[in-house]
N, C-alpha and C positions, 0 to 999 in steps of 0.2 A: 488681129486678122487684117489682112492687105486686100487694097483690089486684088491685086496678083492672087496673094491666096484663092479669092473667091473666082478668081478666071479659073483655077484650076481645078477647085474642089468639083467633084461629081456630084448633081443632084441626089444619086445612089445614096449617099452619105446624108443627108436630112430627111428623104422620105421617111412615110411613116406607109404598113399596110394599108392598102385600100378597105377599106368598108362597103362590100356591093351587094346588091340585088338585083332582081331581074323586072324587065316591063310591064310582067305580066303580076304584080304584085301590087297589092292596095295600097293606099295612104295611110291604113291604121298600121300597117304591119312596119312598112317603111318611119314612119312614127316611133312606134317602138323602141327598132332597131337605132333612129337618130340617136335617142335620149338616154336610151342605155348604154353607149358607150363616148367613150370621151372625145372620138371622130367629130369633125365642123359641117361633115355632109358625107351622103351616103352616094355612091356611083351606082348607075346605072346602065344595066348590058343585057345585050341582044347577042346571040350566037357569038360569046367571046368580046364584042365589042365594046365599047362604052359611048351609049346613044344618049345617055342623060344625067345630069345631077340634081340632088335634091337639098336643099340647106335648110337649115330652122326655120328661116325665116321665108323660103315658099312651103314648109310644109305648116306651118302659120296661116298663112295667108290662103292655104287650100282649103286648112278647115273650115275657113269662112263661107266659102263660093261652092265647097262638093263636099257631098256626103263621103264619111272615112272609108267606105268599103268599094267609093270608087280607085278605077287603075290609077296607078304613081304616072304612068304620060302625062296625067291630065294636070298635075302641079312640076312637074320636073324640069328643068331649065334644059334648054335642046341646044341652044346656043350660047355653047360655054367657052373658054377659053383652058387648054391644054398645052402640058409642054412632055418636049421628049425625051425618057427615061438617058440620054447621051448627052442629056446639055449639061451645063454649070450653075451652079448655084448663083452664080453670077446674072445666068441668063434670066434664071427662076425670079429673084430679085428685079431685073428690070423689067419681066413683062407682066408682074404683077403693080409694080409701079404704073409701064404704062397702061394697063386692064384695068386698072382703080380696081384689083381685088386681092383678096387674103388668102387667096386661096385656087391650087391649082391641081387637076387629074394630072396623074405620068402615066403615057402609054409607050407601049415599045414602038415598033417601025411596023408591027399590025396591028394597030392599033387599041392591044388589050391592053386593059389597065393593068399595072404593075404597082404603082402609091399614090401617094399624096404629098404633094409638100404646102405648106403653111408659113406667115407669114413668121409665127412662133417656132416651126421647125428651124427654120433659120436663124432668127435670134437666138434662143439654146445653144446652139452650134455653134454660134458667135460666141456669146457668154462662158461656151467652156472652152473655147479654144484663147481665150482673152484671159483667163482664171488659170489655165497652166503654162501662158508666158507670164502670166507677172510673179 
């Protein structure tokens, strides 16, 4: 796979479903829902939106500080970094480079979530598209 290739590919093509819940839901519940499925973090929405993300490792760190049956605002990352469901995989690749993170919400142009993509959704992608040219 080429730079070229990855200017071209649509992030469409590595997302995975988003994983979401809403505001108004607790830590334990959100908990749960982490650990049981194979998702890196759970999204968070308000009327359609995506106001929050939660990862293992603040829902870790909340059990510490707040009782489980407090609301998920009170551990959820507000200030996250998001890309838009029209970039490239390319784009996806450098701003998680430049974000130092593994991980990013996709929302449309209203800014509902639509996936996720992963540091691993790309490599996969890579690895099989590298596995049917050789």
């Amino acid at each position: 796979m080429s730079t070229e290739d990855l200017d071209k590919m649509s992030i469409r093509n590595v997302m995975k479903p988003p994983v979401t819940n809403i505001k108004e839901s607790n830590i334990e519940v959100v908990y749960h829902q982490l650990f049981a499925t194979p998702s890196e973090m759970v999204e968070i929405i308000d009327d359609d939106k995506l106001v929050g993300i939660v990862t293992k490792t603040a829902i870790m760190k909340g059990l510490l500080k707040h009782d489980k049956t407090d609301k998920i605002e009170k551990v959820m990352y507000t200030n996250f970094t998001s890309i838009n469901d029209d970039s490239t995989v390319q784009d996806a690749i450098q701003l998680m480079n430049e974000k130092k993170v593994n991980k990013l919400p996709v929302i449309d142009d209203k800014g509902k979530i639509v996936g996720t993509v992963t540091r691993n959704n790309v490599l996969r992608k890579m690895r099989s598209f590298l596995s049917l040219r050789l």
